[in-house]
C-alpha positions in Angstrom: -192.4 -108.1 109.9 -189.1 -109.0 110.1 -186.1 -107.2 111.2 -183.1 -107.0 113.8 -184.1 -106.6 117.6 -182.5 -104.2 118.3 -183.4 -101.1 115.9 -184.1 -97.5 117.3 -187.7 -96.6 116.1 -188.7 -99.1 113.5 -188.6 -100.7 117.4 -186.6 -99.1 120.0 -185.0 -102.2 120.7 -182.6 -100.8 120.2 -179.7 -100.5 118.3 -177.5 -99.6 120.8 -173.7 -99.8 120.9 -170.9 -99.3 123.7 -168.0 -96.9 122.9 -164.8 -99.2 122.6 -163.8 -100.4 119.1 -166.4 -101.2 116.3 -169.8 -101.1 115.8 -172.2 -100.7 112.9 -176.1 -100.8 113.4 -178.0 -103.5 111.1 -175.1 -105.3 110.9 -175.3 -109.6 110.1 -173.5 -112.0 109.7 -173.8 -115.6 108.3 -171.6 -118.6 109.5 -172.0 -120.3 106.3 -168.5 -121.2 105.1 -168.2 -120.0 101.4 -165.9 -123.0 100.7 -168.3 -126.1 101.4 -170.5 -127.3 99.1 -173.5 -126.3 101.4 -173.0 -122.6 101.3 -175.4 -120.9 98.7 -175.8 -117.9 100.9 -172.9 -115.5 102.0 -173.3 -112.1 103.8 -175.5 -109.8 101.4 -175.4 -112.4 99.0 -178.8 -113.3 100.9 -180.5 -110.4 99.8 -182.4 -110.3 96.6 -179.8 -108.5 94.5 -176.0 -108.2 95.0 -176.6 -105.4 92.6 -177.7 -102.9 94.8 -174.9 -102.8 97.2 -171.7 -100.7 96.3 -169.1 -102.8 94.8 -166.4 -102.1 97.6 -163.1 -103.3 97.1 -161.0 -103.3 100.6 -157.8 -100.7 100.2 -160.7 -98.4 98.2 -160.3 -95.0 98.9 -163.7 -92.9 99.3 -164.6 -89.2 98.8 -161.1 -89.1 98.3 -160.9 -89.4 102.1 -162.0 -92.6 103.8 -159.7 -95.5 102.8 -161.8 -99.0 103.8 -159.8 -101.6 106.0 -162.6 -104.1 106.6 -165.9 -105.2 106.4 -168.2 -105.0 110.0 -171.4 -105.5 108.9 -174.5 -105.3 106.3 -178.1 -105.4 106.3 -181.0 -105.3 103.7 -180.6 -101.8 102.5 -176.7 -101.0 103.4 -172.9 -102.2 103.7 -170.7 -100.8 106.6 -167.3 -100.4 106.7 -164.2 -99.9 108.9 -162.6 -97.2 107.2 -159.5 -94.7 107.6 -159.5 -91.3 107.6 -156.5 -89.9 105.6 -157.3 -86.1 106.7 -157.8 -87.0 110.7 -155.7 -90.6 110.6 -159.0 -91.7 112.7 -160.6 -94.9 112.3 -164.2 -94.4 111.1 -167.5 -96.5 110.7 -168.8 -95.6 106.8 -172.3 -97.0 105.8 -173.0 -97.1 102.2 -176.3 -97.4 101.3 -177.9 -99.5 98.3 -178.5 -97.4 95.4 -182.0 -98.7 94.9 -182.8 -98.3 98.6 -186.4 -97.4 98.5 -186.8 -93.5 98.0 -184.6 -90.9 98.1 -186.8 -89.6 100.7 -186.0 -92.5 103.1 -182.2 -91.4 101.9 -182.8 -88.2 102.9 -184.3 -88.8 106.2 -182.0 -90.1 108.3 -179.3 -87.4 107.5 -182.1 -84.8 108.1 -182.9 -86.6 111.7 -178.8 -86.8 112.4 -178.5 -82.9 111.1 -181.8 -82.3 113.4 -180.4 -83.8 116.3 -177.0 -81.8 116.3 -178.8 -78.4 116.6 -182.2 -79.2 118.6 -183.8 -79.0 121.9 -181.1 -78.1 125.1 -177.5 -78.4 124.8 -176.9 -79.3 127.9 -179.6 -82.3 128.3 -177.5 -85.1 129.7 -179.0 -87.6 127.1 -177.8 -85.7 124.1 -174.3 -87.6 124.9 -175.9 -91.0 124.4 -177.5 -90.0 121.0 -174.8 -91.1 118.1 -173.9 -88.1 115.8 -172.8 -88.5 112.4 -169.3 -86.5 111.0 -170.0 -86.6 107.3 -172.6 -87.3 104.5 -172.0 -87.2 100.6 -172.9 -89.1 97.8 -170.7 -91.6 95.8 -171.0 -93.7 92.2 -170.1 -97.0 91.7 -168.1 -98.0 88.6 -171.4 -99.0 87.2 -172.2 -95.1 87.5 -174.9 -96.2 90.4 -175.3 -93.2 93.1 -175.4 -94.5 96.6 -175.7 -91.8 100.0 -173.4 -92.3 102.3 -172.7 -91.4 106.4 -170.0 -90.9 108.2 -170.0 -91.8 112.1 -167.5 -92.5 115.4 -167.0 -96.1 115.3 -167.9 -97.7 118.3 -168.0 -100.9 119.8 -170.1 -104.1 120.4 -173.9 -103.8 120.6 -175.9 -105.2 123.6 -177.0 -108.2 121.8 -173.7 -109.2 121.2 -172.6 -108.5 125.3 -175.7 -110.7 126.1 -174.6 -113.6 123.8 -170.9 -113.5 125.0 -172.3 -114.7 128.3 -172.6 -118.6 128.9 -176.0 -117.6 130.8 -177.0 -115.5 127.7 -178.3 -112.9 130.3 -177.1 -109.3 131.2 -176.4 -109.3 135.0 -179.0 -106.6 137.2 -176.5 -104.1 137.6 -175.2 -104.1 134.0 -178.4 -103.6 132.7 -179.6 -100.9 135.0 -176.6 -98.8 134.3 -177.5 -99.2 130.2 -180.6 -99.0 131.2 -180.5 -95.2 132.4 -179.0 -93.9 129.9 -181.1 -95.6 127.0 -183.8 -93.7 128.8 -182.2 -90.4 129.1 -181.3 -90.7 125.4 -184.9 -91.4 124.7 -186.3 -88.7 126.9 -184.0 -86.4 124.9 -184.9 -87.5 121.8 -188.9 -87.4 122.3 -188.8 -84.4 124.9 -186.0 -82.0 122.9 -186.2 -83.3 119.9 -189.4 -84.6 119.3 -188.1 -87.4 117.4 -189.6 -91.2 117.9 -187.0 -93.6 117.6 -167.1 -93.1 121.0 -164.0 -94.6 120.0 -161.0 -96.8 121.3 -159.1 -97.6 117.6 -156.4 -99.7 119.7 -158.0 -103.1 118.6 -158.3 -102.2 114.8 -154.6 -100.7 115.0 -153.5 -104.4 116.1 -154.8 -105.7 112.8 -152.6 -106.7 110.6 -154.0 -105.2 107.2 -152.6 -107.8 105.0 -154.3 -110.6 107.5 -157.7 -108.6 107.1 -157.5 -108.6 103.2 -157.0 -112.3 103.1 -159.5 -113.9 105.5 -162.4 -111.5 104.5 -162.0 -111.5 100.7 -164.6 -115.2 100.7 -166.0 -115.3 97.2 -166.4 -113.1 94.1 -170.1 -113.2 92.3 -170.4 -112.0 88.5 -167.5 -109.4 89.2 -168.9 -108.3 93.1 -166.5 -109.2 95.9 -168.0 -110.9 99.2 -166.0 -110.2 102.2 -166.7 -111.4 105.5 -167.5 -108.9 107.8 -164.2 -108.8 110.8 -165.3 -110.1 114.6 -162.9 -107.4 117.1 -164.3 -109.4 119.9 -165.1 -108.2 123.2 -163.0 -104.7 124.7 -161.7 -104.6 128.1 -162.8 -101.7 129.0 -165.9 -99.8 127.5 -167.7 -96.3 127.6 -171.5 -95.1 127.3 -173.9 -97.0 125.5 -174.6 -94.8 122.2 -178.7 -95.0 120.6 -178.1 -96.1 116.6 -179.2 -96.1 113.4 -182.0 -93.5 112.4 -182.9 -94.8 109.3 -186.5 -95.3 110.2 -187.0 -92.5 113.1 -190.1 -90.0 112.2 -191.3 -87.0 113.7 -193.1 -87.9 117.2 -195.5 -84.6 116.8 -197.7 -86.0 114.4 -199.4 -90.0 114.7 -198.1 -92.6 112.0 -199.9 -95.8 110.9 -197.5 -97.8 108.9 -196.5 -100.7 109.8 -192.9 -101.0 111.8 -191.0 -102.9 114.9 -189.3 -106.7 114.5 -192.6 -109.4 115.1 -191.9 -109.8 118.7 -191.3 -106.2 119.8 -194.5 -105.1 118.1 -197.4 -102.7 120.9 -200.4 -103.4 120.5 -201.1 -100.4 117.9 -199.0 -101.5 115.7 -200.6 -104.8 115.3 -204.3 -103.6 115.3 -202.8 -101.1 112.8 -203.9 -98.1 115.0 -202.2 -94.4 114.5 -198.5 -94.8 117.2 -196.4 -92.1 118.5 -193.9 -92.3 121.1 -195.4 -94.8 123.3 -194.1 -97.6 120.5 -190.5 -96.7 121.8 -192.0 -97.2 125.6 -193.0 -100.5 125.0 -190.2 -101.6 123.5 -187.7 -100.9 126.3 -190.1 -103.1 128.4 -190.2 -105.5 126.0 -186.1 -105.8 125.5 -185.8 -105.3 128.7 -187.7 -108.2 129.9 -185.6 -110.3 126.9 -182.7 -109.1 128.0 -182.6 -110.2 131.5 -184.7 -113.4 131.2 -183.0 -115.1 128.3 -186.5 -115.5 126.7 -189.0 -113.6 124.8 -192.3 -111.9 127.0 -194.4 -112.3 123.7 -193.0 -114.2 120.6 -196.1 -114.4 118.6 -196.0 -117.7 117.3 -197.8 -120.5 116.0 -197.2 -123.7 118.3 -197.8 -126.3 115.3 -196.2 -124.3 112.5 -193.6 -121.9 114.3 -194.7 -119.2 112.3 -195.7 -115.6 113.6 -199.1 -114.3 113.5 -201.2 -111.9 115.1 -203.4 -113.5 116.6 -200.9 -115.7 118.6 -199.0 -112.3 119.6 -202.2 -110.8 120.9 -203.3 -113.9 122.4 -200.1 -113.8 124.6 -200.9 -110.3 125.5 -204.1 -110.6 126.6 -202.9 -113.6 128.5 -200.5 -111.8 130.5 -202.2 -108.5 130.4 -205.7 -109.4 130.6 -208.4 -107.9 128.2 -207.8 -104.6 126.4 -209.6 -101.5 127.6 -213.0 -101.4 125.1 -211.9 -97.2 124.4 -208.5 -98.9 123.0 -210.1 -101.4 120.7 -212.0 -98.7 119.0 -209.7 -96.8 117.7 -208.7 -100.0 115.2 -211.2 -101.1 112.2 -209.2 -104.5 113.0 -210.2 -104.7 116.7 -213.3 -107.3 115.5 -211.4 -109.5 113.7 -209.6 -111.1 116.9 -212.3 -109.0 119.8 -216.2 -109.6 120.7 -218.2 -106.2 121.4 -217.7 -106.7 124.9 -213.7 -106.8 124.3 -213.5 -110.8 124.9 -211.0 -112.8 122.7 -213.1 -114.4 119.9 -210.7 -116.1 118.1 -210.0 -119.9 118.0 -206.4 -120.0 119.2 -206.8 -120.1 122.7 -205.9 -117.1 125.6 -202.9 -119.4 128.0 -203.5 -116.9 131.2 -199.8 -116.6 133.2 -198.9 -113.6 136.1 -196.3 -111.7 135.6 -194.8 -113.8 139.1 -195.4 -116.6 137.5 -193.3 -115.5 134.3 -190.2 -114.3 136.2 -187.5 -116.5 137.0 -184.5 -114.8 138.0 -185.3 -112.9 141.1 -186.8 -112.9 144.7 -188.9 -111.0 147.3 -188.6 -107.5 146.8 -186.1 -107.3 144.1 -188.7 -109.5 142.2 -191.6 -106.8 142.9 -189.7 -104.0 142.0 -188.6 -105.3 138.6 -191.7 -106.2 137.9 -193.5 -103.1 138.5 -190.9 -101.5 136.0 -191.8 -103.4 133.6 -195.1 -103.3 134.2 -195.1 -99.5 134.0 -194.2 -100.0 130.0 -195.8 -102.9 129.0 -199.7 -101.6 129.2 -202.3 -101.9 126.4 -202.7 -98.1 125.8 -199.7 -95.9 125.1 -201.0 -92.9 127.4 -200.9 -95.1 130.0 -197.0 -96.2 129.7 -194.5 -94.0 131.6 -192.4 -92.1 129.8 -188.7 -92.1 129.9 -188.5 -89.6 132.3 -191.1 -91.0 134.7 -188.8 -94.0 134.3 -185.4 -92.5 135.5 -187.3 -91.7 138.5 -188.1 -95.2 139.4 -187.4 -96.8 142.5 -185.7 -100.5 140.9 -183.6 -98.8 138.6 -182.3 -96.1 140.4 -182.3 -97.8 143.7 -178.5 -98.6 144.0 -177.5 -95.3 142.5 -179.0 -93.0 144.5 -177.6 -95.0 147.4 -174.1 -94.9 146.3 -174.5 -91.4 145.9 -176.4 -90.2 148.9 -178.7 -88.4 147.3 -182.8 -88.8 147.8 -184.2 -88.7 144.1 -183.0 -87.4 140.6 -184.7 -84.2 139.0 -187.4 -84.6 136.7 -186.8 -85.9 133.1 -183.5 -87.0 134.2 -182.2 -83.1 133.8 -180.4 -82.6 137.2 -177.8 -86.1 136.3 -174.4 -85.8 135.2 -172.2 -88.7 133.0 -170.6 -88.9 136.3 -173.1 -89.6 138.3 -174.3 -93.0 136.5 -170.5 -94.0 135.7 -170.6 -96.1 138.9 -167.5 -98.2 139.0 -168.6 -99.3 135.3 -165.3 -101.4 134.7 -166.2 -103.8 137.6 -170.1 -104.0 136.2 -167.9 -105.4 132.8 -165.9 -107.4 134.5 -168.4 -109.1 136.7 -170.5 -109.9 133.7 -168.1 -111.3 132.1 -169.1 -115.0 131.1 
């Protein structure tokens, strides 16, 4: 399964965003130049029908309301937009969904989980703040007369990814990371603890745009009548705010198990590829997983074929039981799949072979006992069974993470679940962690 790393629920790798200019989740982009004779495929023009999206003209005004400036982004099932709000004179991030999108239940759910969110569980859990909120759904038609949902939200600035790539090392530095980090995880302890759910705004840079200078460099190529513009770069802020948890287009209710299939290939637990019933552990193993990715530069498990570069199960497991060792026989059980890669005594049956590695061996970047801690962090996620992972509570109490904090502040341990920390407390002199991670 395919799919952008960093997408809350369908993985919780998460899309997650800093406040400071733009930022849309599921957003791509393509570098093909629309000019050269090479370029068949521009922006959505990838997909399998232009059709689908909403024919957006830049200048358009929306709901009578939202006037679009520029293009930041689009993915398989949306456009999003930079838009202006004539009641407010705010800047805006508006995603308009295909009008074929799959079901209007899918439509429906992720305005239910954003409506959800803004009355459940306690108001005064410090991770409600890191969970984005939405200002305004409606519907719209198309000239065509094609109905398309649309949502309303702050527009924020780059995602993680993109903070990771603007580095020449391509690696988030410790203390950058531990400070996002923390409040992923109170986020996510809100989110499954309060709200039982499994998987703000500087406008100064899009004010310095000149709207004339927008229309002309992102207006790339027109296809049977449908305008392709290329989504606008803002580049990096100077100065940033909270990390915000994105996009729940694909979230579900953690009380009950699920089965279907979800997660980008890499990023997938092991229930998911045995095809087992998940819950919240999926989101668990995730944060271990993009964790590990995001401060090595390199994937923990890719999953792929060595002579044909292709993913496939049995490679991803393979590199799982290699690092992990053998699965627990209890956990194989639950999965009518479990013999088609396992013996009966839980040994790996299948021809690819099992490359056995430490978890010592695997990391690179540290030493001594900065090495050890990390790696009992990680370690504390990325377990076979989901009962077995912490959960994100447990994980804001732990010793590499919290380490420097709690030093800084002079104070032994948080409270349980994360419940006794303030915004304050974990915005530790967050303009020098920018500016040393600069590239």
């Amino acid at each position: 399964m395919s799919g952008n790393p960093f997408c809350h629920y369908q993985s919780l790798v998460f899309p997650c965003f800093l406040v400071g200019a733009y930022s849309c989740s599921c957003a791509r982009q393509y570098g093909t130049d629309p000019g050269s004779s090479s370029a068949t495929l521009f922006e959505e023009e990838a997909e399998a029908s232009l059709e689908k999206f909403y024919p957006m003209t830049l200048g358009e005004v929306i709901n009578q309301k939202y006037k679009v400036v520029a293009k930041l982004g689009f993915g398989s099932a949306s456009t999003i937009w930079c838009c202006h709000d004539l009641v407010t004179s705010k800047y805006a991030a508006l995603k308009i969904y295909a009008h074929d999108l799959v079901s209007e239940d899918e439509l429906d759910n992720e305005a239910a989980i954003y409506k959800h969110l803004s009355t459940a569980g306690n108001l005064d859990h410090p991770g409600r703040m890191y969970v984005r909120t939405i200002q305004d759904s409606f519907f719209t038609r198309s000239r065509a007369g094609k109905l398309h949902q649309c949502l309303v939200h702050d527009l924020l600035s780059n995602d993680i990814l993109s903070l990771r790539y603007a580095r020449s090392d391509r690696k988030l530095p410790e203390a950058m990371l531990k400070q996002i980090l923390i409040h992923l995880l109170l986020a996510l302890d809100f989110l499954h603890s309060e709200c039982h759910i499994i998987h703000t705004v500087d406008s100064s840079i899009v004010e310095q745009l000149d709207r004339k200078e927008i229309a002309a460099s992102s207006l790339c190529k027109t296809v049977n009548g449908y305008n392709l513009y290329r989504s606008v770069n803002f580049g990096i802020p100077k100065t940033f705010g909270r990390p915000i948890l994105c996009d729940f287009s694909l979230a579900r209710n953690g009380q009950v198990e699920h089965c279907h299939d979800i997660q980008p290939d890499p990023y997938r637990a092991p229930e998911v590829i045995l095809e087992m019933p998940w819950t919240y552990g999926v989101d668990i193993w995730n944060v271990g997983v993009m964790v590990w990715d995001m401060f090595e530069n390199r994937r923990l498990f890719d999953g792929l074929d060595p002579d044909t570069g292709k993913y496939g199960n049995r490679f991803h497991l393979a590199s799982i039981v290699g690092l992990l060792g053998p699965p627990p026989l209890e956990f194989l059980q639950r999965s009518e799949y479990s013999s088609v890669y396992f013996d009966d005594q839980g040994n790996w049956k299948c021809l690819n072979p099992v490359s056995s590695v430490s978890w010592e061996e695997s990391e690179r970047n540290l030493e001594s006992v900065n090495k050890k801690d990390f790696l009992d962090f990680v370690r504390k996620m990325v377990r076979w069974t989901p009962e077995s992972r912490a959960t994100a509570s447990e994980l804001l109490e732990d010793p590499w993470l919290l380490g420097p904090f709690l030093e800084a502040l002079g104070r032994p341990q948080i409270q349980s679940g994360g419940r006794g920390v303030s915004e304050r407390d974990f915005r530790v002199d967050n303009e020098k962690l920018l500016f040393d991670a600069a590239p």
